[in-house]
C-alpha positions as protocol buffer text, in pm:
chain_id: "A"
residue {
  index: 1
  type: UNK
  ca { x: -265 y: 1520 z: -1573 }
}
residue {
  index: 2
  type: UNK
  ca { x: -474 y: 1788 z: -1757 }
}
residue {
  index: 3
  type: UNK
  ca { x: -648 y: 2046 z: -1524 }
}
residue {
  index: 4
  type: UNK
  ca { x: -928 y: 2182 z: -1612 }
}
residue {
  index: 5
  type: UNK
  ca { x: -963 y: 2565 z: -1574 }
}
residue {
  index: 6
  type: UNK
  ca { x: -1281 y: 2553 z: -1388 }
}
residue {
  index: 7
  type: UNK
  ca { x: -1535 y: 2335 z: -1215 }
}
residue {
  index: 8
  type: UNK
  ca { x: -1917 y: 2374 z: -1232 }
}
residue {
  index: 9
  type: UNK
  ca { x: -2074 y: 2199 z: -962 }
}
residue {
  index: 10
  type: UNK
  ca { x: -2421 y: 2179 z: -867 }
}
residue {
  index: 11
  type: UNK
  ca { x: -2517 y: 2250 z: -509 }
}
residue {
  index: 12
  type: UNK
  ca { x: -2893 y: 2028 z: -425 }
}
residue {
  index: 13
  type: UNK
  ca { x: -3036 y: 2202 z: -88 }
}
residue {
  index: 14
  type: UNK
  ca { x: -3365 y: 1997 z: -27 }
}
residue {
  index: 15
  type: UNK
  ca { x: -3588 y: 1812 z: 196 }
}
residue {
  index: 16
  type: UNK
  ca { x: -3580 y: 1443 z: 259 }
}
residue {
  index: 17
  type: UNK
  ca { x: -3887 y: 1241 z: 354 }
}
residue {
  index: 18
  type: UNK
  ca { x: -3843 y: 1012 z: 665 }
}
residue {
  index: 19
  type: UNK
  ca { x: -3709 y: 680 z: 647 }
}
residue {
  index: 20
  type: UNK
  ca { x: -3832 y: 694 z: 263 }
}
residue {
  index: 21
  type: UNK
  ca { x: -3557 y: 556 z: 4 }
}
residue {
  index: 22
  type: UNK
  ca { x: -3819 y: 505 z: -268 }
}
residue {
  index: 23
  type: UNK
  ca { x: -3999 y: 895 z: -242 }
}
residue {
  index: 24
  type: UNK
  ca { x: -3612 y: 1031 z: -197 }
}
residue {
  index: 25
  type: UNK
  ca { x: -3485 y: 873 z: -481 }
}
residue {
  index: 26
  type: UNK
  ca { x: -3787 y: 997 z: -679 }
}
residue {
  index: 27
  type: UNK
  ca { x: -3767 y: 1370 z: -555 }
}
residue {
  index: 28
  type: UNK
  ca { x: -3384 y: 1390 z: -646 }
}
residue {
  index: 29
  type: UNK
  ca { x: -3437 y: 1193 z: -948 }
}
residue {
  index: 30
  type: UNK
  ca { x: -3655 y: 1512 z: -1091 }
}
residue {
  index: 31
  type: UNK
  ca { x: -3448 y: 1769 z: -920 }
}
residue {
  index: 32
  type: UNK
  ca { x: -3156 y: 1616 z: -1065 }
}
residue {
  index: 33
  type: UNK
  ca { x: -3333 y: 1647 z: -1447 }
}
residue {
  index: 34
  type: UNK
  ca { x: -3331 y: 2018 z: -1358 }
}
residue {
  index: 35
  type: UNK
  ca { x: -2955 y: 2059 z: -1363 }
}
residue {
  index: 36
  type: UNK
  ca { x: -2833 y: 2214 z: -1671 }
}
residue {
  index: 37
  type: UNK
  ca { x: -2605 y: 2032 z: -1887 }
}
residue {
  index: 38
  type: UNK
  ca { x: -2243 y: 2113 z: -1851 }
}
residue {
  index: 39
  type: UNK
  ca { x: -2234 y: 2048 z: -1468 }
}
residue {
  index: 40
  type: UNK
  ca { x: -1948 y: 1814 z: -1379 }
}
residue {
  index: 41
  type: UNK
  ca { x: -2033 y: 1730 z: -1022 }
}
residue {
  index: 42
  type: UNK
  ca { x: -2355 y: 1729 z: -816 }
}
residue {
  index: 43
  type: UNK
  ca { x: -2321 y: 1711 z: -435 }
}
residue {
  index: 44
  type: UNK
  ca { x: -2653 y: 1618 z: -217 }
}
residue {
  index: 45
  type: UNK
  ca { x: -2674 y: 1571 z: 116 }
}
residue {
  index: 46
  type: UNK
  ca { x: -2584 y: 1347 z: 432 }
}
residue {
  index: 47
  type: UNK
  ca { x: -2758 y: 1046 z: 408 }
}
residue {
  index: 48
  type: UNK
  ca { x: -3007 y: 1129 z: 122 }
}
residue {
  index: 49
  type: UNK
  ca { x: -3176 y: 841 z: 98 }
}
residue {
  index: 50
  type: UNK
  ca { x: -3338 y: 825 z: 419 }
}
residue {
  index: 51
  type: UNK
  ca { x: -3285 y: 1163 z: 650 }
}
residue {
  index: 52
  type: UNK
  ca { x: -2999 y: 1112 z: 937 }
}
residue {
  index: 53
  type: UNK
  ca { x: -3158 y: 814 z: 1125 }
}
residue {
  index: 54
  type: UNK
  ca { x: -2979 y: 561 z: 1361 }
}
residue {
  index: 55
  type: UNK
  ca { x: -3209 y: 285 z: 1242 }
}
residue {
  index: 56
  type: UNK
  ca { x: -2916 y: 122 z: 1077 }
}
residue {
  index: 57
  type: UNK
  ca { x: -3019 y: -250 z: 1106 }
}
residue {
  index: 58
  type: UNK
  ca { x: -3347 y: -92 z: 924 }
}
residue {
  index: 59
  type: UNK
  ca { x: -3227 y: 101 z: 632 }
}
residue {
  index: 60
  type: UNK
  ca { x: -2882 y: -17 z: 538 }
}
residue {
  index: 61
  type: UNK
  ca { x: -2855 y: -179 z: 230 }
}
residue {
  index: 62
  type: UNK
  ca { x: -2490 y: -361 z: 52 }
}
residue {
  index: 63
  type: UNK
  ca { x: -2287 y: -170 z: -172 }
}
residue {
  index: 64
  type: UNK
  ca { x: -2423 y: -235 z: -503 }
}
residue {
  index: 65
  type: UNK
  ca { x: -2750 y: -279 z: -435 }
}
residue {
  index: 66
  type: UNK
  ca { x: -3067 y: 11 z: -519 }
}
residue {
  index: 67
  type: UNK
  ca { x: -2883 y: 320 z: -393 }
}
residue {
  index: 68
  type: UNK
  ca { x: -2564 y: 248 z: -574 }
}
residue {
  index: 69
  type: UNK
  ca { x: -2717 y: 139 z: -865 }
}
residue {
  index: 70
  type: UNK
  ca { x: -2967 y: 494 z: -912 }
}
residue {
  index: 71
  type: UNK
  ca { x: -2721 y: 681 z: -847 }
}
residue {
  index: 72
  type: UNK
  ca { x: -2467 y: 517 z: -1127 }
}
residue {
  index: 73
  type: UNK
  ca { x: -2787 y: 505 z: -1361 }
}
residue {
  index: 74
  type: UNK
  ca { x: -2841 y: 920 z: -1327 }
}
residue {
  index: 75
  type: UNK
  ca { x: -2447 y: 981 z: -1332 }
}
residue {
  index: 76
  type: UNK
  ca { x: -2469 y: 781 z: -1660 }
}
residue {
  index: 77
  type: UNK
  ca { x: -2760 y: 1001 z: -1810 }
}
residue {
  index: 78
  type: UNK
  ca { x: -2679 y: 1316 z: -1706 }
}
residue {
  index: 79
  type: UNK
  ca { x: -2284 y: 1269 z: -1761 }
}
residue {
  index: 80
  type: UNK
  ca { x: -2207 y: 1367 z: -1424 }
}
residue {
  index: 81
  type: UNK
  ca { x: -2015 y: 1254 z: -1086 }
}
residue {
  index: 82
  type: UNK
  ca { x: -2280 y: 1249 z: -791 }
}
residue {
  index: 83
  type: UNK
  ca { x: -2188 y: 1217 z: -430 }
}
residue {
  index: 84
  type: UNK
  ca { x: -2387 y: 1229 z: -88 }
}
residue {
  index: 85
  type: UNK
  ca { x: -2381 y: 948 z: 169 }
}
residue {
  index: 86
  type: UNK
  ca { x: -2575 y: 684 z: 248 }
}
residue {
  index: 87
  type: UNK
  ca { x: -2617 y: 394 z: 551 }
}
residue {
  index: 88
  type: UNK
  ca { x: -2405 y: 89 z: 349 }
}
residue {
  index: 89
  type: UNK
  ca { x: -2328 y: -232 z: 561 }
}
residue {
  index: 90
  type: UNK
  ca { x: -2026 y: -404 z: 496 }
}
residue {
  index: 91
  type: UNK
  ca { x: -1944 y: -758 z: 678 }
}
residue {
  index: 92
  type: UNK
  ca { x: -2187 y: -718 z: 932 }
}
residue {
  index: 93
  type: UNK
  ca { x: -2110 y: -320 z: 1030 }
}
residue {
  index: 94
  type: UNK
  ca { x: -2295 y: -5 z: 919 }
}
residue {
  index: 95
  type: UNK
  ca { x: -2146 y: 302 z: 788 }
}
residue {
  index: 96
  type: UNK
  ca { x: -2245 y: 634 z: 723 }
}
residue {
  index: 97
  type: UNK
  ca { x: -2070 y: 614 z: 365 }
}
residue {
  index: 98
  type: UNK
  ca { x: -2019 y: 926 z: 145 }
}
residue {
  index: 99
  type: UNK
  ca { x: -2032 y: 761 z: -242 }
}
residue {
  index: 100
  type: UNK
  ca { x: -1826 y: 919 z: -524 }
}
residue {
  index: 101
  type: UNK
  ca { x: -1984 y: 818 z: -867 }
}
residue {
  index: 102
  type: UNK
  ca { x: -1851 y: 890 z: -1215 }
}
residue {
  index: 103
  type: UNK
  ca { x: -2022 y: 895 z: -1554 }
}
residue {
  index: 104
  type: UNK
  ca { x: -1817 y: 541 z: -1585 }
}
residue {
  index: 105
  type: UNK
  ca { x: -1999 y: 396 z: -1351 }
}
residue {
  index: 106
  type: UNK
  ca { x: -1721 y: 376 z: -1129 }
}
residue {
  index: 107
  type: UNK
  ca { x: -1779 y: 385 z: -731 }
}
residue {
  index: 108
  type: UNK
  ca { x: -1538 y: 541 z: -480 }
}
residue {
  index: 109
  type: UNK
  ca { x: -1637 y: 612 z: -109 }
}
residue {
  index: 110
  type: UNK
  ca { x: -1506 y: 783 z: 217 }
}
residue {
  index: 111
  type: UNK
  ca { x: -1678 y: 652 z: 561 }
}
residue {
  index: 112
  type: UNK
  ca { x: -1758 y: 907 z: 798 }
}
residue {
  index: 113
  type: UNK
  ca { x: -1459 y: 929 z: 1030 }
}
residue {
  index: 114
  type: UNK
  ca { x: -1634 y: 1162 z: 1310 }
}
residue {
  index: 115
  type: UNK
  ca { x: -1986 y: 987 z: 1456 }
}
residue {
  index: 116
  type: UNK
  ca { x: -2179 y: 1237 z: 1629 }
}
residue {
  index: 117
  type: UNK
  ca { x: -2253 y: 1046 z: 1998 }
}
residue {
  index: 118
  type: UNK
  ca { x: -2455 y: 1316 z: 2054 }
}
residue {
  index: 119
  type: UNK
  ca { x: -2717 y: 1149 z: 1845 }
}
residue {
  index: 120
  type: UNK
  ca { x: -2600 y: 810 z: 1940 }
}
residue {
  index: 121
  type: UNK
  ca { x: -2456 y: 809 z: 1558 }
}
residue {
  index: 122
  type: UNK
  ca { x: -2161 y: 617 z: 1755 }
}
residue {
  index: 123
  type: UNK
  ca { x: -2370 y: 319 z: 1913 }
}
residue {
  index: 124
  type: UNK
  ca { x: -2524 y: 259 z: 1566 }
}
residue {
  index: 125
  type: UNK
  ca { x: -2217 y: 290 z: 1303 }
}
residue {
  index: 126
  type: UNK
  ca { x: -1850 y: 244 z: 1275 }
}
residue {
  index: 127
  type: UNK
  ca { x: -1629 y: 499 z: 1195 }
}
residue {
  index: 128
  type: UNK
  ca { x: -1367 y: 517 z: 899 }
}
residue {
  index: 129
  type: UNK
  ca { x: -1027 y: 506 z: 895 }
}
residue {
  index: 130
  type: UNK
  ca { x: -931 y: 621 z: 589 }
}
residue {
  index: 131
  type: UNK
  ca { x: -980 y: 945 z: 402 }
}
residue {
  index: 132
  type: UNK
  ca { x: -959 y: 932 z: -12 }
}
residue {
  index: 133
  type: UNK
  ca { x: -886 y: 1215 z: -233 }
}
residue {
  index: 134
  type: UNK
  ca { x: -1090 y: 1216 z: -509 }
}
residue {
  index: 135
  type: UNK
  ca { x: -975 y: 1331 z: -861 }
}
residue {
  index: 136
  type: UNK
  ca { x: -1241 y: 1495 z: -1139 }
}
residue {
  index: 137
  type: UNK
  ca { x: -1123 y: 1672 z: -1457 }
}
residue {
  index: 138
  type: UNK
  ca { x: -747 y: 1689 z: -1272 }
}
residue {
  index: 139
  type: UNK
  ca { x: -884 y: 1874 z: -950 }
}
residue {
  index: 140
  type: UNK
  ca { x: -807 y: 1679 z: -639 }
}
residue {
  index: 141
  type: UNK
  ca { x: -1073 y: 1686 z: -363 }
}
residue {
  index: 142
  type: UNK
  ca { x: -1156 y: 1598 z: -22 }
}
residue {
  index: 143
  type: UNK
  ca { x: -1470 y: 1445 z: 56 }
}
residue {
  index: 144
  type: UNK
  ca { x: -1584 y: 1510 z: 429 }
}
residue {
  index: 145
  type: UNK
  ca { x: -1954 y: 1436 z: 596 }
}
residue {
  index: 146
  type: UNK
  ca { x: -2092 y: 1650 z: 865 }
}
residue {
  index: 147
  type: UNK
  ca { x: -1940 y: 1648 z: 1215 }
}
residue {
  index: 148
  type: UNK
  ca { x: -1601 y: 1591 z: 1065 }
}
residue {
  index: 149
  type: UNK
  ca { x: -1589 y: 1953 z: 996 }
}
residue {
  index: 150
  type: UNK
  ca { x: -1556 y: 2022 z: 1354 }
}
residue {
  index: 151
  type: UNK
  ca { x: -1205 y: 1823 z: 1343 }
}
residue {
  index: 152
  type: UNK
  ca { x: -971 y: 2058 z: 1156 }
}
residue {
  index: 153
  type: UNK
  ca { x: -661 y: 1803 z: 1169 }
}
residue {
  index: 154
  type: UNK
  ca { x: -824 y: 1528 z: 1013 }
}
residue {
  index: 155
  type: UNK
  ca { x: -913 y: 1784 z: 705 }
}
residue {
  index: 156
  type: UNK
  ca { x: -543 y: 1934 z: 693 }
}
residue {
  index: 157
  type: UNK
  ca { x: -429 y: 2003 z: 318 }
}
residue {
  index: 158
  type: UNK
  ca { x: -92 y: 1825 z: 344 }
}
residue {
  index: 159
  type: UNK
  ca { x: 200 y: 1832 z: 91 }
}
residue {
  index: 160
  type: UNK
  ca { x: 220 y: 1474 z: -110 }
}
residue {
  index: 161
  type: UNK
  ca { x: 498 y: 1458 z: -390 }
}
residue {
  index: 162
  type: UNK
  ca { x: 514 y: 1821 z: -387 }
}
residue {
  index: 163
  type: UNK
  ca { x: 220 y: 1962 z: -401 }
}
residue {
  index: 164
  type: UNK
  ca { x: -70 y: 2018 z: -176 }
}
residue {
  index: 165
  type: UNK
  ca { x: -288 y: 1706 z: -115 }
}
residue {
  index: 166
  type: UNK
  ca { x: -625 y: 1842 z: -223 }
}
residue {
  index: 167
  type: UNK
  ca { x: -792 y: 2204 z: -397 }
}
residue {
  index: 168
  type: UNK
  ca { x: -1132 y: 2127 z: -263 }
}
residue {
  index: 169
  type: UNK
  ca { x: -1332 y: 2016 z: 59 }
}
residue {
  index: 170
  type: UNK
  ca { x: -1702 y: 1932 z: 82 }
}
residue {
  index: 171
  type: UNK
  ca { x: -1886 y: 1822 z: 327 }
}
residue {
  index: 172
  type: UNK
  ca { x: -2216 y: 1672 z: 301 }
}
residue {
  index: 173
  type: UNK
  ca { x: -2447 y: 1730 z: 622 }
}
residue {
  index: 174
  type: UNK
  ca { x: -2742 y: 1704 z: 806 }
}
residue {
  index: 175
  type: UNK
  ca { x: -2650 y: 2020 z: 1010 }
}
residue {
  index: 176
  type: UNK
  ca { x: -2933 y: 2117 z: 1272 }
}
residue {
  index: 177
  type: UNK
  ca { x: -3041 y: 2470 z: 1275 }
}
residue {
  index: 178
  type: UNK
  ca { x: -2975 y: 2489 z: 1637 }
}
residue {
  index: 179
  type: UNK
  ca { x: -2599 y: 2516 z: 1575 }
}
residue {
  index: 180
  type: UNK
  ca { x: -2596 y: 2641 z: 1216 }
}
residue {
  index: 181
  type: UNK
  ca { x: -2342 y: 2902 z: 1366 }
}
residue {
  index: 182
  type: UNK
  ca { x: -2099 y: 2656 z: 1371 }
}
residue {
  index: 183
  type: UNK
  ca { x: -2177 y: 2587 z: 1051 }
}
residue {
  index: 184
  type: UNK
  ca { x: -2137 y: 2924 z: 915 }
}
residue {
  index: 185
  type: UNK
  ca { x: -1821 y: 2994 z: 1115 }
}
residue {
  index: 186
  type: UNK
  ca { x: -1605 y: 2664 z: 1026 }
}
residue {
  index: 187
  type: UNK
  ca { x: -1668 y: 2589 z: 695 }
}
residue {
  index: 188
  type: UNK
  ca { x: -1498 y: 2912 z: 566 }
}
residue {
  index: 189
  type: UNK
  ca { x: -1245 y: 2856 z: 825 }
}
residue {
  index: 190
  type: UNK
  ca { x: -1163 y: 2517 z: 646 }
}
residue {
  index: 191
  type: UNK
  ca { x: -1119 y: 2713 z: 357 }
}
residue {
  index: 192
  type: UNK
  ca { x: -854 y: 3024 z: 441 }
}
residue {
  index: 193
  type: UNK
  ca { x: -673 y: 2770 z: 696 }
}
residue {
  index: 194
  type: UNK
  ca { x: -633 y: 2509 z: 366 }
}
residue {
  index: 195
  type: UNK
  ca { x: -574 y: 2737 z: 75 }
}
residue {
  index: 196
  type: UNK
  ca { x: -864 y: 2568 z: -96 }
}
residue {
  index: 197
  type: UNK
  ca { x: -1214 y: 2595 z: -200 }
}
residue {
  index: 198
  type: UNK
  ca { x: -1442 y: 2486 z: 60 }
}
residue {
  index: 199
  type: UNK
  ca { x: -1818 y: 2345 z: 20 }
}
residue {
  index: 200
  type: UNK
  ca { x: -2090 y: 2244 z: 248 }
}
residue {
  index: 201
  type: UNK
  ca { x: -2384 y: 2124 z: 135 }
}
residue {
  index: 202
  type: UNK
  ca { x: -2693 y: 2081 z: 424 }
}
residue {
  index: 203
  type: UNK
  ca { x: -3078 y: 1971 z: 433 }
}
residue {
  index: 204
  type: UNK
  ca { x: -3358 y: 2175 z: 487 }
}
residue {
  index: 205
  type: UNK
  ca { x: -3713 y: 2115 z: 692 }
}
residue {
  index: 206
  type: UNK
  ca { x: -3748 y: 1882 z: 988 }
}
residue {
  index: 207
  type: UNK
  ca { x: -3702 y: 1529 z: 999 }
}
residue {
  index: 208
  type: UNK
  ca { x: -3880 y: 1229 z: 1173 }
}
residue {
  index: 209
  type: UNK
  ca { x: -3738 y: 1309 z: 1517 }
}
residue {
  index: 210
  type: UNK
  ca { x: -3846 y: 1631 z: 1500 }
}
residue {
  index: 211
  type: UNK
  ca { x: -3508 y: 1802 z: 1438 }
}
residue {
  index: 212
  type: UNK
  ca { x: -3494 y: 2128 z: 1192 }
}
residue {
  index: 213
  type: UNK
  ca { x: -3228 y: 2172 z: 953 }
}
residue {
  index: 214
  type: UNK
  ca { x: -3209 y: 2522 z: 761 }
}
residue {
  index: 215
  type: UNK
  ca { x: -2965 y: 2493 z: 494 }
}
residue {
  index: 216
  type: UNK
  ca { x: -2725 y: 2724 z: 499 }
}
residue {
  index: 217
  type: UNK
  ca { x: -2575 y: 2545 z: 212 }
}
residue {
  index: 218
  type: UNK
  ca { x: -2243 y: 2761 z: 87 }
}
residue {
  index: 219
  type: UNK
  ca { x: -1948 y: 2807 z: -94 }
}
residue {
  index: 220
  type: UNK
  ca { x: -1614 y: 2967 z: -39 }
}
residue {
  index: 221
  type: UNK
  ca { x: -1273 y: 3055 z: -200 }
}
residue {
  index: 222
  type: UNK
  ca { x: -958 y: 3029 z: -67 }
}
residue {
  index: 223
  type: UNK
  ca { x: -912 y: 3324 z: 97 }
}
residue {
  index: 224
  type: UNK
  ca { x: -1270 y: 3263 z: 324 }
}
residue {
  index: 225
  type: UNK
  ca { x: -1473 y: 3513 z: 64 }
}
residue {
  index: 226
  type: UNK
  ca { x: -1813 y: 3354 z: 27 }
}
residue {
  index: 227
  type: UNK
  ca { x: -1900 y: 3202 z: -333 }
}
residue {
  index: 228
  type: UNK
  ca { x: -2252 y: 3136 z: -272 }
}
residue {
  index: 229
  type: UNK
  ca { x: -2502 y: 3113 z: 41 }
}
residue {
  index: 230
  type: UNK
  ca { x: -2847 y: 2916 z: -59 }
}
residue {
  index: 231
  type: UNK
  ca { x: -3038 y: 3017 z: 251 }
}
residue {
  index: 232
  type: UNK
  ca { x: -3279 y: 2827 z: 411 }
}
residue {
  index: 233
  type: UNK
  ca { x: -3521 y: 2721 z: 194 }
}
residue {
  index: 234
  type: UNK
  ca { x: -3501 y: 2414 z: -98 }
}
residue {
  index: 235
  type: UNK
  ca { x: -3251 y: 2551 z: -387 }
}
residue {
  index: 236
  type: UNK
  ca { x: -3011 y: 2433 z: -610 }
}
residue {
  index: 237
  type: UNK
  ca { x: -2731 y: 2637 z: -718 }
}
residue {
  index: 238
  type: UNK
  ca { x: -2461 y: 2590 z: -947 }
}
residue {
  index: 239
  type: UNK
  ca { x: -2124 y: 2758 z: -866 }
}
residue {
  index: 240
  type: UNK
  ca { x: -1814 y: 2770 z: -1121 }
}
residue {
  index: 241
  type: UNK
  ca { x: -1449 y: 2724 z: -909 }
}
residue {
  index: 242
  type: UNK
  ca { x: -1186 y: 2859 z: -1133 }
}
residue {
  index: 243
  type: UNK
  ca { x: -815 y: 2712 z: -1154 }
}
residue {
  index: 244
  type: UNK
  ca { x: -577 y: 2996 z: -1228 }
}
residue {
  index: 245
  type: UNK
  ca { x: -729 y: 3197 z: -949 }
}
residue {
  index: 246
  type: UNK
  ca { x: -665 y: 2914 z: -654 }
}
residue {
  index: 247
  type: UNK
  ca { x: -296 y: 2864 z: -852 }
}
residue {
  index: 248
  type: UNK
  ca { x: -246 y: 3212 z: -841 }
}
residue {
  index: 249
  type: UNK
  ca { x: -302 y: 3316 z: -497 }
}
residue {
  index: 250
  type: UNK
  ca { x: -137 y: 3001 z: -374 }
}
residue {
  index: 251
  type: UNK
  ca { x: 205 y: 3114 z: -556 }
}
residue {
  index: 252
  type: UNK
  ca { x: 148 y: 3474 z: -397 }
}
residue {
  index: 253
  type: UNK
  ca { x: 94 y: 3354 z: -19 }
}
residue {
  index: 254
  type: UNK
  ca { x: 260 y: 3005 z: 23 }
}
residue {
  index: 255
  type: UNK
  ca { x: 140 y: 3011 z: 366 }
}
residue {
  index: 256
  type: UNK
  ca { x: 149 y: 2579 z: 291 }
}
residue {
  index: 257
  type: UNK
  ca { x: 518 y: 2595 z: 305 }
}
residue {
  index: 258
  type: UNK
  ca { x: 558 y: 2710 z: 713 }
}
residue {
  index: 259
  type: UNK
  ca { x: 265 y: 2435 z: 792 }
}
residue {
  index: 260
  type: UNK
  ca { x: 335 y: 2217 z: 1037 }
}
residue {
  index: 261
  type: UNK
  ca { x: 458 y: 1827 z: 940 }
}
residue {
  index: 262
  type: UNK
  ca { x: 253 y: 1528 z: 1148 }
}
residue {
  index: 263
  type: UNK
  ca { x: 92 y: 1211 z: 1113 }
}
residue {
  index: 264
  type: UNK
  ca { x: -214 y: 1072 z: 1184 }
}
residue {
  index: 265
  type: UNK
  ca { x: -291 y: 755 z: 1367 }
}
């Protein structure tokens, strides 16, 4: 597998209008048209389409259908993989789906594995059981959405064949300002204790239940040292992650090789 040196990825900190798939789509459609060329991944945030509602019976849509297909149109035309998740119902149960999708048109996916029951986000969804590592221009990454970054196990950068599972973790959230500590604290946390770049990737402005989310949208290296910080206010920012350095540091503090070995049921 080739690896490429570095990774440019584009960071989209933004508002979301309530409940609103057709303004959404729109808004990101022209932010999107922003993004300089050159960009090989574009993260947005937890359920873009609609804002982080529990109305899943309301705005859940099939896999395939006018979420899935915008975003493989605009990862077509801009030549880029997009992610953020979506509500997707499968066989009669609703997720809270994080979509992967390339240039090719291809669609991966990770479901949410933590539901927040503090927002009822368990009485409405079901939770995943499985948790993919993506691959883009031979970097191996770990997609993650909100609340999961509170469970450090789940996230653990394991050996498989040799090497470590993954080199990045994002998480796409709709993080509440009220505990945007957390926020700050953990996802840099996820990066030292993982020897890998860590990304989290939040909303801005309040939503329909009258919840405010400010941001804090960042990026970190492996050793915790912050990347970029987008603040609180609508932004998109495009950060470069560079191979040799992760490789490098990994060789000089192998801290992965005294981790502990376990499995996860």
């Amino acid at each position: 597998m080739i690896k490429s040196p570095q990774l440019n990825i584009a960071l989209v900190q933004t508002k979301l209008y309530w409940k609103d798939k057709v303004a959404n789509l729109a808004m990101l459609e022209e932010k999107m048209w922003e993004i300089e060329n050159g960009v090989d991944l574009i993260i947005l945030p937890e359920m873009f389409p609609t804002g982080f509602s529990m109305d899943a019976a309301e705005l859940a849509e099939p896999m395939n259908l006018n979420v899935c297909k915008w975003m493989r149109q605009m990862a077509s035309q801009k030549n880029v993989t997009i992610t953020g998740s979506a509500i997707i119902q499968v066989d009669g149960k609703y997720y809270n789906r994080l979509l992967w999708v390339s240039p090719d048109g291809m669609i991966q996916h990770y479901d949410k594995r933590h539901l927040f029951r503090m927002a009822d986000e368990d009485q409405s969804f079901s939770a995943g059981d499985r948790l993919p590592i993506f691959e883009l221009n031979g970097w191996k990454i770990c997609p993650q959405v909100c609340y999961d970054l509170r469970f450090p196990i789940w996230s653990r950068n394991r050996m498989i064949d040799g090497e470590l599972a993954y080199d990045l973790i994002f998480y796409v959230a709709s993080w509440p300002a009220a505990r945007v500590s957390a926020w700050d604290a953990l996802l840099p946390a996820r990066a030292i204790e993982n020897l890998a770049y860590s990304i989290g990737v939040n909303r801005v402005a309040e939503d329909g239940n009258g919840i405010m989310y400010n941001g804090h949208s960042a990026a970190y290296d492996f050793k915790g040292n912050s990347l970029e910080f987008l603040g609180e206010k609508e932004k998109i920012s495009i950060i470069t992650l560079d191979r040799e350095a992760l490789d490098s540091y990994r060789e000089k503090f192998p801290a992965w090789m005294d981790s502990d070995n376990f499995s996860i049921q």
